[in-house]
PDB file of the backbone (N, CA, C, O) and the ligand in Angstrom, with CONECT records:
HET     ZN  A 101       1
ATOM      1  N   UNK A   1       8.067   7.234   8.275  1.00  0.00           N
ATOM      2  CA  UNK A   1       7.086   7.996   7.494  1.00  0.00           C
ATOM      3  C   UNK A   1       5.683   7.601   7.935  1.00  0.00           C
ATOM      4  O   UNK A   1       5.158   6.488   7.968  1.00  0.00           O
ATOM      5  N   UNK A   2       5.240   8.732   8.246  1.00  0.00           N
ATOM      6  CA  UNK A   2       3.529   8.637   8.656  1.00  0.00           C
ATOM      7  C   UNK A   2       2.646   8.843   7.755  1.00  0.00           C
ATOM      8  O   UNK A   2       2.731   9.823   7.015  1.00  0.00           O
ATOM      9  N   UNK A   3       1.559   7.876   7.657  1.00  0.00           N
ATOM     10  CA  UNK A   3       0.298   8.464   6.559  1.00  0.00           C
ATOM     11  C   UNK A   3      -0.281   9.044   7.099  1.00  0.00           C
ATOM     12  O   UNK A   3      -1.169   8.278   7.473  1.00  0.00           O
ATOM     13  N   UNK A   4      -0.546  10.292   7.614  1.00  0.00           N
ATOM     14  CA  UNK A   4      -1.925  10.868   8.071  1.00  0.00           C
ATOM     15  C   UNK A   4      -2.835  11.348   7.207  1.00  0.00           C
ATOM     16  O   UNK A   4      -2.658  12.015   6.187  1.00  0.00           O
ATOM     17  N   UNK A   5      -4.041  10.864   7.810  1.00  0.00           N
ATOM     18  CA  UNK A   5      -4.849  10.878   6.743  1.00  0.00           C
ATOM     19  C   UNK A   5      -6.248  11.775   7.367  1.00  0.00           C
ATOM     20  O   UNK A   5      -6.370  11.546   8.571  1.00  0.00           O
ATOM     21  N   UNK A   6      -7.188  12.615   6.895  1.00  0.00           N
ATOM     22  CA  UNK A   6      -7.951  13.583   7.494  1.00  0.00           C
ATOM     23  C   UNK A   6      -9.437  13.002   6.784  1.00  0.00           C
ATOM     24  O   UNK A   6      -9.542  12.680   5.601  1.00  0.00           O
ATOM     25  N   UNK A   7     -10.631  12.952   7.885  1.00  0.00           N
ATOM     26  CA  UNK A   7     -11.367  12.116   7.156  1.00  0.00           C
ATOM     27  C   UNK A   7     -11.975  13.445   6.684  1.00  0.00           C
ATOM     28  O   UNK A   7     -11.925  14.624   7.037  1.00  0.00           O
ATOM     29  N   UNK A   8     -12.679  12.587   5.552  1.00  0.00           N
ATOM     30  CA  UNK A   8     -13.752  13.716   5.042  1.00  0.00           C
ATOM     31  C   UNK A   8     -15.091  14.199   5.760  1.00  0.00           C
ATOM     32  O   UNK A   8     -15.686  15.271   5.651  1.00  0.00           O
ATOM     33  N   UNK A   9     -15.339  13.232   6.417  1.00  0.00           N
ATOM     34  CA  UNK A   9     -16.587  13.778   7.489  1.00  0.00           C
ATOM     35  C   UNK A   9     -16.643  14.313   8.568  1.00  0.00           C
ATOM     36  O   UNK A   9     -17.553  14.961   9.085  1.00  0.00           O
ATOM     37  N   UNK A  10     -15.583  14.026   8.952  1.00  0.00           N
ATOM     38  CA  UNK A  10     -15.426  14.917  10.578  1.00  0.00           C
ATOM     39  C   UNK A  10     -14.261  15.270  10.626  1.00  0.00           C
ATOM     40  O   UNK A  10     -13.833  15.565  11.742  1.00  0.00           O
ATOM     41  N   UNK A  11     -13.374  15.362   9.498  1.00  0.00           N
ATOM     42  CA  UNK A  11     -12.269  16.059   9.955  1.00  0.00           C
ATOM     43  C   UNK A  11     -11.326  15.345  10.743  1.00  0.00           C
ATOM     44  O   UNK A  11     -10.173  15.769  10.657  1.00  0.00           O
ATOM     45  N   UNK A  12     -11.494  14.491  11.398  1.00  0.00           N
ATOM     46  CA  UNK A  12     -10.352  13.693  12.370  1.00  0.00           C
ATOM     47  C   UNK A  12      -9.193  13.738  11.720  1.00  0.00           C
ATOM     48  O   UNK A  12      -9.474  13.912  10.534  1.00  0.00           O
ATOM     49  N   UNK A  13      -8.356  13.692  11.822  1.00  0.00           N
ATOM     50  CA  UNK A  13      -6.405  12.846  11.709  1.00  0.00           C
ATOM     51  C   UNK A  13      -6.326  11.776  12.299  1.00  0.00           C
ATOM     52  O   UNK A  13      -6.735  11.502  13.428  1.00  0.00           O
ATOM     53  N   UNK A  14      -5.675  10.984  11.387  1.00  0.00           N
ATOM     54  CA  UNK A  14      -5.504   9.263  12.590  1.00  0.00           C
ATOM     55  C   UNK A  14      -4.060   8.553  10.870  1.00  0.00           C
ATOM     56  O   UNK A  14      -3.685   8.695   9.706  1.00  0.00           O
ATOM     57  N   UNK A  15      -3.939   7.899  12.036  1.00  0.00           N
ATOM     58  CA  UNK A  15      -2.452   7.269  10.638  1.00  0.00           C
ATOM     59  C   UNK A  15      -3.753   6.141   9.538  1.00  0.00           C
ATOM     60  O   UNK A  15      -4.735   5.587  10.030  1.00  0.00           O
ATOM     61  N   UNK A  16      -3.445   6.089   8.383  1.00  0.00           N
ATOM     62  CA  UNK A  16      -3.561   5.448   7.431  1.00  0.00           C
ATOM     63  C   UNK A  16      -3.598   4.224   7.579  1.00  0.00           C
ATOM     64  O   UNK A  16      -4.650   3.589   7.505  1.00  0.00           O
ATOM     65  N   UNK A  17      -2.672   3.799   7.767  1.00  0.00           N
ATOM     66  CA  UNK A  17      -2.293   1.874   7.602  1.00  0.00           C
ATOM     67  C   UNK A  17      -2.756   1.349   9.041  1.00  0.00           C
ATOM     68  O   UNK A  17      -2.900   0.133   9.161  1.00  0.00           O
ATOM     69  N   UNK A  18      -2.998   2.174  10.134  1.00  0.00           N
ATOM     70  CA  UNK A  18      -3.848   1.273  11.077  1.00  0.00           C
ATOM     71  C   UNK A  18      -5.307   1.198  10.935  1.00  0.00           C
ATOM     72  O   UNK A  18      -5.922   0.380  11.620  1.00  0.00           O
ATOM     73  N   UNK A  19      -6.114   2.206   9.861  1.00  0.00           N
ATOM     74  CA  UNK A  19      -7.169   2.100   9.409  1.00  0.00           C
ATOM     75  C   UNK A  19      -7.883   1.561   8.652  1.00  0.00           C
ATOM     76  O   UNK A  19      -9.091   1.523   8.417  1.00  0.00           O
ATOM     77  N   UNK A  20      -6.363   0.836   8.025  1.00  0.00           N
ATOM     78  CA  UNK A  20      -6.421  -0.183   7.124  1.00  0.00           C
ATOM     79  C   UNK A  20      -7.732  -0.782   7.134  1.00  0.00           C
ATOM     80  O   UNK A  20      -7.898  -1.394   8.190  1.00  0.00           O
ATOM     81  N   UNK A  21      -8.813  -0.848   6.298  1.00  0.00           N
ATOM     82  CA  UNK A  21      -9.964  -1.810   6.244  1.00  0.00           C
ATOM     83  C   UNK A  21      -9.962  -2.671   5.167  1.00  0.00           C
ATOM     84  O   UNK A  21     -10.422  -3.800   5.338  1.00  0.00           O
ATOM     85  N   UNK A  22      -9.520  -2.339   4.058  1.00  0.00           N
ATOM     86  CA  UNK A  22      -9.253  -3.283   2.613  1.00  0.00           C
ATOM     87  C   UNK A  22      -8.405  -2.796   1.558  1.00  0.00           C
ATOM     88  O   UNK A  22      -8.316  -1.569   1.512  1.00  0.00           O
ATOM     89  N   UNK A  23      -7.861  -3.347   0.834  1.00  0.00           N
ATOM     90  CA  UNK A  23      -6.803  -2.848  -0.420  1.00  0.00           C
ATOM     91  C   UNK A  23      -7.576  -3.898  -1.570  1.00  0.00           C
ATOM     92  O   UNK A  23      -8.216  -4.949  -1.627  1.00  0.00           O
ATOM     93  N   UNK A  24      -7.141  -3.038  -2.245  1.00  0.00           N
ATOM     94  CA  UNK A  24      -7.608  -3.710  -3.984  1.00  0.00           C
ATOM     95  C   UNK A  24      -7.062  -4.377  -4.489  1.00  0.00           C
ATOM     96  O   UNK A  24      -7.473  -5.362  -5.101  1.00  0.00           O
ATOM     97  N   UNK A  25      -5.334  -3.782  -4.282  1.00  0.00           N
ATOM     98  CA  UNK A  25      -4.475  -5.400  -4.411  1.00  0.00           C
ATOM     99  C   UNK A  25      -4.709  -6.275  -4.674  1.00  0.00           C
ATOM    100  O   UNK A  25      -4.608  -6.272  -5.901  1.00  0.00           O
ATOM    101  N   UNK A  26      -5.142  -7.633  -4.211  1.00  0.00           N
ATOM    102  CA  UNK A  26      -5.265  -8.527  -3.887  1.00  0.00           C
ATOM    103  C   UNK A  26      -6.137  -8.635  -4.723  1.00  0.00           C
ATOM    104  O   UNK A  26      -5.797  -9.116  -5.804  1.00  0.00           O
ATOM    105  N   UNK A  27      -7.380  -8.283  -4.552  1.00  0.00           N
ATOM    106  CA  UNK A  27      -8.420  -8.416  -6.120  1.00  0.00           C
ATOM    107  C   UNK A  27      -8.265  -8.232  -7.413  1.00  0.00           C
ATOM    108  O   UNK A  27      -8.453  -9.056  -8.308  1.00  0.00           O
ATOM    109  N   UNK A  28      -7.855  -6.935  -7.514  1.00  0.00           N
ATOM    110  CA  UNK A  28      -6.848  -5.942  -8.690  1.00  0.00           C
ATOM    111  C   UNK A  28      -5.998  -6.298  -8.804  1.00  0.00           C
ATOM    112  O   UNK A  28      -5.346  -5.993  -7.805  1.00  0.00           O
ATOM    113  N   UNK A  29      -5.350  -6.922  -9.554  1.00  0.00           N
ATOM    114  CA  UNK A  29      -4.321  -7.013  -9.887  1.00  0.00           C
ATOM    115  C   UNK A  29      -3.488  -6.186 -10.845  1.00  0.00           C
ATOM    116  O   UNK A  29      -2.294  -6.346 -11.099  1.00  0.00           O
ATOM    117  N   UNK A  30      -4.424  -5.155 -11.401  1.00  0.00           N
ATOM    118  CA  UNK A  30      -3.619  -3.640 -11.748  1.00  0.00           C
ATOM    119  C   UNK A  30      -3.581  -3.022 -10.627  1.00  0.00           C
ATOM    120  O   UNK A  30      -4.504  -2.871  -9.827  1.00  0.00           O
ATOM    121  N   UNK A  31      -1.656  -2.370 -10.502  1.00  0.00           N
ATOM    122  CA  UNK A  31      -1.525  -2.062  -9.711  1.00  0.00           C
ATOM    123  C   UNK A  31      -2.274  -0.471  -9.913  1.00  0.00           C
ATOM    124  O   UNK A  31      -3.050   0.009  -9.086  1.00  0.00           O
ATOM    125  N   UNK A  32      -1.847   0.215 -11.210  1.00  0.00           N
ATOM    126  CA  UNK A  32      -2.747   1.249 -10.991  1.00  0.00           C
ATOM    127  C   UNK A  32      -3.822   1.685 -10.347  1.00  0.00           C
ATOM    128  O   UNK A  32      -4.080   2.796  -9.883  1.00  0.00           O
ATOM    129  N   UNK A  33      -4.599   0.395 -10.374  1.00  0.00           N
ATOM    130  CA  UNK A  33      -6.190   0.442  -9.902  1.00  0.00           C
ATOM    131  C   UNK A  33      -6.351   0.203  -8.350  1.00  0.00           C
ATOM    132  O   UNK A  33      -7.415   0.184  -7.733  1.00  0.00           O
ATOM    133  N   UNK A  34      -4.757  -0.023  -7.715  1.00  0.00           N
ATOM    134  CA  UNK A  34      -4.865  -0.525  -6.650  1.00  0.00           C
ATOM    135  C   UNK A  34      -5.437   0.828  -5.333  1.00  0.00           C
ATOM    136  O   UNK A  34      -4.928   1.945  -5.236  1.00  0.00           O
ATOM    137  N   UNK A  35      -6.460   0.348  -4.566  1.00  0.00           N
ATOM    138  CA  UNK A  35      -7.241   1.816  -3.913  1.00  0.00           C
ATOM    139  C   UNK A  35      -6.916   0.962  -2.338  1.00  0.00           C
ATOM    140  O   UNK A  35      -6.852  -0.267  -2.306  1.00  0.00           O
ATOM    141  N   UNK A  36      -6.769   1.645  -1.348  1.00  0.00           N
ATOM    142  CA  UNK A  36      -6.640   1.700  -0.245  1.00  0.00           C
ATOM    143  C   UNK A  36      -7.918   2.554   1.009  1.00  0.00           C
ATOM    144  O   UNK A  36      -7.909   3.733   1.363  1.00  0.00           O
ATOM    145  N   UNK A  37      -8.772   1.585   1.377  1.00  0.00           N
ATOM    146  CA  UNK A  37      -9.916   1.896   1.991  1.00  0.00           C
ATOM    147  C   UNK A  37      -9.526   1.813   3.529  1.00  0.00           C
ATOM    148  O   UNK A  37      -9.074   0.807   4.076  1.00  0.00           O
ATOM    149  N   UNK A  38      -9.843   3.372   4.301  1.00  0.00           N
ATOM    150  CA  UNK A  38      -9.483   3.185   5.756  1.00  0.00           C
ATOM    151  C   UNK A  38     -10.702   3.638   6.353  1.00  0.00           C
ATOM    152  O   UNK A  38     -11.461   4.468   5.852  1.00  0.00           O
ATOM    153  N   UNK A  39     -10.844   3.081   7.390  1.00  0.00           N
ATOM    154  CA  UNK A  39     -11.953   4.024   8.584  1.00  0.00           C
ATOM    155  C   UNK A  39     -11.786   4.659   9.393  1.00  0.00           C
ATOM    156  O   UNK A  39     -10.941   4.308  10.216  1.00  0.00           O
ATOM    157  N   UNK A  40     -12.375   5.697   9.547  1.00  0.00           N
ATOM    158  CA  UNK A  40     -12.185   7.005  10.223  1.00  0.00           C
ATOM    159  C   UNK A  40     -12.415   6.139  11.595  1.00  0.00           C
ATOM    160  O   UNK A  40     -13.166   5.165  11.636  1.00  0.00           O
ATOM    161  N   UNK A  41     -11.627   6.650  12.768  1.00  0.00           N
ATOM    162  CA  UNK A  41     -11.697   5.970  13.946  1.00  0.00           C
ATOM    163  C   UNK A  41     -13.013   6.805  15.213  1.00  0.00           C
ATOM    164  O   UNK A  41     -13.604   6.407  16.216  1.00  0.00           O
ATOM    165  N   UNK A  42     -12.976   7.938  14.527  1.00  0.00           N
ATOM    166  CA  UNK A  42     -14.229   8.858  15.123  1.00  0.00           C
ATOM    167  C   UNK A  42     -15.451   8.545  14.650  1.00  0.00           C
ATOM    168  O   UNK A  42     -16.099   8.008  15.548  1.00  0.00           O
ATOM    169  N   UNK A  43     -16.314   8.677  13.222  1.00  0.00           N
ATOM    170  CA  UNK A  43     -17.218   8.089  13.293  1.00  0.00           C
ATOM    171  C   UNK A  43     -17.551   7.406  12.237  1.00  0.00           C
ATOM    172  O   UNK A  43     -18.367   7.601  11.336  1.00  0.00           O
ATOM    173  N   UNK A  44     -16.713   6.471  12.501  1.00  0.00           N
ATOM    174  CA  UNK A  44     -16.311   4.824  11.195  1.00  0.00           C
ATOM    175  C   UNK A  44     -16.542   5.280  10.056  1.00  0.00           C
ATOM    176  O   UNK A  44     -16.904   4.279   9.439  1.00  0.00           O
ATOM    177  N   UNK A  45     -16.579   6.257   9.260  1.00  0.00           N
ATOM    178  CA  UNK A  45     -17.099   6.830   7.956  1.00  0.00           C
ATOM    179  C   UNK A  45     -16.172   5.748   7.416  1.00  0.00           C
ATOM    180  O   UNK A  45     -15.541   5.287   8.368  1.00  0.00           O
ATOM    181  N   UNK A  46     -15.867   5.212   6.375  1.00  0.00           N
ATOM    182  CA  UNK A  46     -14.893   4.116   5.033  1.00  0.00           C
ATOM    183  C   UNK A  46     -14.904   5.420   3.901  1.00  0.00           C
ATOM    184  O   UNK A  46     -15.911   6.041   3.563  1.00  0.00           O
ATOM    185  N   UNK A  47     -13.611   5.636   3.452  1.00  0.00           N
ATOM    186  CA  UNK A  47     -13.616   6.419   2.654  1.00  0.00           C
ATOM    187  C   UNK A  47     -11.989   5.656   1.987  1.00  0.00           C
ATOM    188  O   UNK A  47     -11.514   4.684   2.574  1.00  0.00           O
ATOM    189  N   UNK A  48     -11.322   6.226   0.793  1.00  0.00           N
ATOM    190  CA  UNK A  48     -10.429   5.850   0.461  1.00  0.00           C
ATOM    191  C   UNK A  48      -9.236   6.483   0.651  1.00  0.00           C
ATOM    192  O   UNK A  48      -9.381   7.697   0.509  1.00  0.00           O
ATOM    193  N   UNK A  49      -7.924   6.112   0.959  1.00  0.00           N
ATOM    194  CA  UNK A  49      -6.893   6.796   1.680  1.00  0.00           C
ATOM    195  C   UNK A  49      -6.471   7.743   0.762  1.00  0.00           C
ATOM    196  O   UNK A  49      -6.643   7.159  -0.308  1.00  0.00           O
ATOM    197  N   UNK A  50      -5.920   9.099   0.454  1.00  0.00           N
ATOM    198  CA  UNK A  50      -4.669   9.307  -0.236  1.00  0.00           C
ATOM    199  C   UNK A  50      -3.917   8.899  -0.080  1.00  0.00           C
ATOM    200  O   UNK A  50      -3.504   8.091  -0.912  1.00  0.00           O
ATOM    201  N   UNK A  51      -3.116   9.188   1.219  1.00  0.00           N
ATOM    202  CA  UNK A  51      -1.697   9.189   1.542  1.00  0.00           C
ATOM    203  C   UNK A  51      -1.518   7.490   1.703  1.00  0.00           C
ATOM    204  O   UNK A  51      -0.531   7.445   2.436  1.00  0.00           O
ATOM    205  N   UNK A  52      -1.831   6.351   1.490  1.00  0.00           N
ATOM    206  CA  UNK A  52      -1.066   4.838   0.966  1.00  0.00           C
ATOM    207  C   UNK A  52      -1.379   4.882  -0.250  1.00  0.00           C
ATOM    208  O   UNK A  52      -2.384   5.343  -0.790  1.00  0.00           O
ATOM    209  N   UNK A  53      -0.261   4.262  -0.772  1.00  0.00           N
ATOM    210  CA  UNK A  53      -0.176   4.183  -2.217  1.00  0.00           C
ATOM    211  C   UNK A  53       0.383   2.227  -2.268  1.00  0.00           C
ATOM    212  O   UNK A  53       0.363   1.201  -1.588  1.00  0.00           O
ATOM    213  N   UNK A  54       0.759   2.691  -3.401  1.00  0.00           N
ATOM    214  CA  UNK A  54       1.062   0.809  -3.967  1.00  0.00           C
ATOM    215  C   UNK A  54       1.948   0.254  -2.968  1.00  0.00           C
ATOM    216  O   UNK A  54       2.938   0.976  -3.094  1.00  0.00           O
ATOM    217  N   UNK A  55       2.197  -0.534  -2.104  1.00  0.00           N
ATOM    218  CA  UNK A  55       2.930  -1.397  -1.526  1.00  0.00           C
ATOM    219  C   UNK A  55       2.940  -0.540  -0.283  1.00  0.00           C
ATOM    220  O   UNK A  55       4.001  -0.335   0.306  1.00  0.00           O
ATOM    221  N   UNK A  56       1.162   0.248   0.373  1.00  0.00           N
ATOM    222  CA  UNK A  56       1.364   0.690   1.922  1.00  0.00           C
ATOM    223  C   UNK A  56       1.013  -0.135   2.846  1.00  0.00           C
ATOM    224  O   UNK A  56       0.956   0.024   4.065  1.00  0.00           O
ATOM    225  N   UNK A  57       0.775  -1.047   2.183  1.00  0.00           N
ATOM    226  CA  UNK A  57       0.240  -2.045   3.234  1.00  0.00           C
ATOM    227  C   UNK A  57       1.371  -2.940   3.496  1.00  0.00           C
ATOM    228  O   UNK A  57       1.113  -3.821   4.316  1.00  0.00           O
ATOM    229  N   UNK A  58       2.688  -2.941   2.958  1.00  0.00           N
ATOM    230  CA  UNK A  58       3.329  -3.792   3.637  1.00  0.00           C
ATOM    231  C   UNK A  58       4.348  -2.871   4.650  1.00  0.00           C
ATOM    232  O   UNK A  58       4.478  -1.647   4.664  1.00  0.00           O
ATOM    233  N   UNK A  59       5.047  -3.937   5.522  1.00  0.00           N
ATOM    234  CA  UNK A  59       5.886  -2.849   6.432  1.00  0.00           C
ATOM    235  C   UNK A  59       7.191  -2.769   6.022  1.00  0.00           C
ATOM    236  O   UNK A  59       7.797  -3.571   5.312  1.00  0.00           O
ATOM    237  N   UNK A  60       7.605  -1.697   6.539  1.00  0.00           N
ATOM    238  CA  UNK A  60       8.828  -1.502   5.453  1.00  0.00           C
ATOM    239  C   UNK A  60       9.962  -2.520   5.405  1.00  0.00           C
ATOM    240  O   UNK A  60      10.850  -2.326   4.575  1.00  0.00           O
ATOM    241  N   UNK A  61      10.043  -3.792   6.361  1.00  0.00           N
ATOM    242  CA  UNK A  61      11.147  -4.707   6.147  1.00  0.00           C
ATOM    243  C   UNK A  61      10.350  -5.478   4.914  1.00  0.00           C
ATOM    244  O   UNK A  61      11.001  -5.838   3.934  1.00  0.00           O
ATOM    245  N   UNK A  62       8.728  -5.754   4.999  1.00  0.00           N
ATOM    246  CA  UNK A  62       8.258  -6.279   4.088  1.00  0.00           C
ATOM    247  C   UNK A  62       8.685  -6.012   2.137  1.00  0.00           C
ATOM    248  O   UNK A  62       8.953  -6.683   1.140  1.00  0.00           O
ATOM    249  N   UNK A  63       8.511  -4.661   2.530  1.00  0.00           N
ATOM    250  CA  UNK A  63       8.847  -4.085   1.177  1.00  0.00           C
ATOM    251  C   UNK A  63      10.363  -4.332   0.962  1.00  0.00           C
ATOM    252  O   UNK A  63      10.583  -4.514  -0.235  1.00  0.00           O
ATOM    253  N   UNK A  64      11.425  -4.395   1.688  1.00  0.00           N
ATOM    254  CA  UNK A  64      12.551  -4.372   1.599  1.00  0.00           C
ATOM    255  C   UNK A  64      12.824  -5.857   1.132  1.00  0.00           C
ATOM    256  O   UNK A  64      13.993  -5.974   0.764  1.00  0.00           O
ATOM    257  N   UNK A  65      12.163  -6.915   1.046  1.00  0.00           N
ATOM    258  CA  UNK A  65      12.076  -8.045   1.013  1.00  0.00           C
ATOM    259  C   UNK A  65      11.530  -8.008  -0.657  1.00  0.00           C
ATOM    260  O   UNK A  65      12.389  -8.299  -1.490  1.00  0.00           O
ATOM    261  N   UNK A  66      10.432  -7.733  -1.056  1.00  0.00           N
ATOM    262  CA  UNK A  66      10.219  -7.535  -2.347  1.00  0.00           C
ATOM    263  C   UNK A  66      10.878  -6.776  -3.183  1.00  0.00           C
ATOM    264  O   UNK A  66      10.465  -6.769  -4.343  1.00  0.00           O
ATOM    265  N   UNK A  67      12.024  -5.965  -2.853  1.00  0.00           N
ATOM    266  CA  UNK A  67      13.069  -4.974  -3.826  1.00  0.00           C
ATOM    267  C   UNK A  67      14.104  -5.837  -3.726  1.00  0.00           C
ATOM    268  O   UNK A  67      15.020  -5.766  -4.545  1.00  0.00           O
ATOM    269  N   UNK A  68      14.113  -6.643  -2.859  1.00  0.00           N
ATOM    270  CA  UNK A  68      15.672  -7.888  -2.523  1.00  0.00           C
ATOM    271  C   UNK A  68      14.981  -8.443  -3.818  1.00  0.00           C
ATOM    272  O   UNK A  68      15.706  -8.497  -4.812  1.00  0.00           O
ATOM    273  N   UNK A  69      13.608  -8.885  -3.954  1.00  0.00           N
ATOM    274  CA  UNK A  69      13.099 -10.274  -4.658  1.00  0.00           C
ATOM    275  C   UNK A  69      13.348  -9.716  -5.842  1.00  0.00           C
ATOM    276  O   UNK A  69      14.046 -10.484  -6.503  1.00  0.00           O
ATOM    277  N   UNK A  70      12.993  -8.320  -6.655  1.00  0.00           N
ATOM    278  CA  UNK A  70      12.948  -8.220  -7.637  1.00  0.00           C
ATOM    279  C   UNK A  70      14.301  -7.830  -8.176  1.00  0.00           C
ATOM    280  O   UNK A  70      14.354  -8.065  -9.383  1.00  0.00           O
ATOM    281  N   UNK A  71      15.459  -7.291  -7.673  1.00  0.00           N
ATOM    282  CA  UNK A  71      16.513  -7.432  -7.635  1.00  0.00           C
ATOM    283  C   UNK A  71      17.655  -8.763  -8.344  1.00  0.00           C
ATOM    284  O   UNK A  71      18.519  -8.814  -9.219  1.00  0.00           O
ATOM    285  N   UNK A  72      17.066  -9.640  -7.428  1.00  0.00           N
ATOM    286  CA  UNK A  72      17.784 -11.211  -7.862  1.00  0.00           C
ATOM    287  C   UNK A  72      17.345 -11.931  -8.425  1.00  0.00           C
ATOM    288  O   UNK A  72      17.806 -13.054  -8.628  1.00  0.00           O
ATOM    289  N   UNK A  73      15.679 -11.209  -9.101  1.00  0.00           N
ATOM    290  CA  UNK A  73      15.242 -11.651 -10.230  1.00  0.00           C
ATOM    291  C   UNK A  73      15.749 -10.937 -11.286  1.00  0.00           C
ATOM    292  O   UNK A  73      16.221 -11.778 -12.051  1.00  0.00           O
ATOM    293  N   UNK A  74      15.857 -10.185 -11.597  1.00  0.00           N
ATOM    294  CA  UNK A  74      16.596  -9.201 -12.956  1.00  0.00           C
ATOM    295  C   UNK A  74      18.157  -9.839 -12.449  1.00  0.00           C
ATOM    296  O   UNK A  74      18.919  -9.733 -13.409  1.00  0.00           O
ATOM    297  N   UNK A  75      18.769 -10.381 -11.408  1.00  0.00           N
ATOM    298  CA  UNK A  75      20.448 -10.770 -11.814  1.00  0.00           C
ATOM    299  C   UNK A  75      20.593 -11.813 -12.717  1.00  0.00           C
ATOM    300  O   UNK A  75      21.350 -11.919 -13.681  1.00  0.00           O
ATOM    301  N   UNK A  76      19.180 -13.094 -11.956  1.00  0.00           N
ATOM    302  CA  UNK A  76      18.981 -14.271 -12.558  1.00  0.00           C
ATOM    303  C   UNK A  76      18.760 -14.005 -14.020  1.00  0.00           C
ATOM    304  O   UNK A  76      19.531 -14.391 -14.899  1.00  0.00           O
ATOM    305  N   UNK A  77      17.483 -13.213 -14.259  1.00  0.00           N
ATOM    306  CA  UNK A  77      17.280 -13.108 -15.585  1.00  0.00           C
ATOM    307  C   UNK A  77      18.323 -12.886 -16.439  1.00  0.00           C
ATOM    308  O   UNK A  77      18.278 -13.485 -17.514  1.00  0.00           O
ATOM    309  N   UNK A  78      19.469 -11.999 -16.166  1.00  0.00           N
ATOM    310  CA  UNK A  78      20.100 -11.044 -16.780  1.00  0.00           C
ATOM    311  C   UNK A  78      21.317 -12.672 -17.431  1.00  0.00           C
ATOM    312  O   UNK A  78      21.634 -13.038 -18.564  1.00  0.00           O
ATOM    313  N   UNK A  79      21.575 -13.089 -16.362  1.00  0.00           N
ATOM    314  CA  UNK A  79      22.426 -14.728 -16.571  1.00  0.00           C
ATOM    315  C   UNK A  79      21.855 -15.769 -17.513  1.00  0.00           C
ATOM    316  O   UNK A  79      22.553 -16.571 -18.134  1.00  0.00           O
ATOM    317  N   UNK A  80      19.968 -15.663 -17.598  1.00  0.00           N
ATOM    318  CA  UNK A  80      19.899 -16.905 -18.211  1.00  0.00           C
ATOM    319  C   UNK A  80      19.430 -16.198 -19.848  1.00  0.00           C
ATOM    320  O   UNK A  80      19.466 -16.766 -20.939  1.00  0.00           O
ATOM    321  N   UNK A  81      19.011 -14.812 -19.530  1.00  0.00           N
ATOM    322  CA  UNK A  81      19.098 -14.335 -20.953  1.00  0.00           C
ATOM    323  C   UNK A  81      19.987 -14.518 -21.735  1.00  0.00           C
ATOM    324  O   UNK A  81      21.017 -14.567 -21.062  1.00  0.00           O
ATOM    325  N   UNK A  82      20.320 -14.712 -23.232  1.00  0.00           N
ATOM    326  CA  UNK A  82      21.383 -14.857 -23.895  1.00  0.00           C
ATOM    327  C   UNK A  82      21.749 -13.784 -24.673  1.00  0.00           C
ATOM    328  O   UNK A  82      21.153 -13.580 -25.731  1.00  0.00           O
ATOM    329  N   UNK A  83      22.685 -13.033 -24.289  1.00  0.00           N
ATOM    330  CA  UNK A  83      23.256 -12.026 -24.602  1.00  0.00           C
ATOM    331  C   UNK A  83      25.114 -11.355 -24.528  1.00  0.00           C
ATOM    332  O   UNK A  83      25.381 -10.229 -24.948  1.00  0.00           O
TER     333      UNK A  83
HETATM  334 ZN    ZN A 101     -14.630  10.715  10.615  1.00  0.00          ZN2+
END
């Protein structure tokens, strides 16, 4: 899956996540609030991506690694809950 993303100033196409310039993530810690900032590779405009959303910045074995994590956290939980 490709992000293409079309800048607003000149119109270019270029993929998303190599334009990568900053995520909110990391600051934000609502993920809602989380914004994805790329640069146009034609004429560096910084604008904010549509097309990445919450977890585009990782690569997809990355992400596959955090659905393992949260996974065998709800098994664990589910064992030490008492029910
Ligand atoms: Zn541009």
């Amino acid at each position: 899956m490709k992000e293409l993303e079309a800048c607003p100033a000149c119109s270019a196409i270029f993929t998303a996540r190599k334009a990568l310039v900053a995520s909110g993530v990391g600051v934000n810690q609502n993920a809602f609030a989380a914004r994805m900032q790329v640069r146009c590779p034609e004429c560096r405009h910084v604008f904010t991506a549509r097309t990445l959303h919450l977890f585009g910045f990782l690569s997809p074995n990355g992400l596959r690694w955090v659905v393992l994590g949260l996974v065998v956290a709800c098994v664990v939980l589910a064992k030490v809950l008492p029910g």
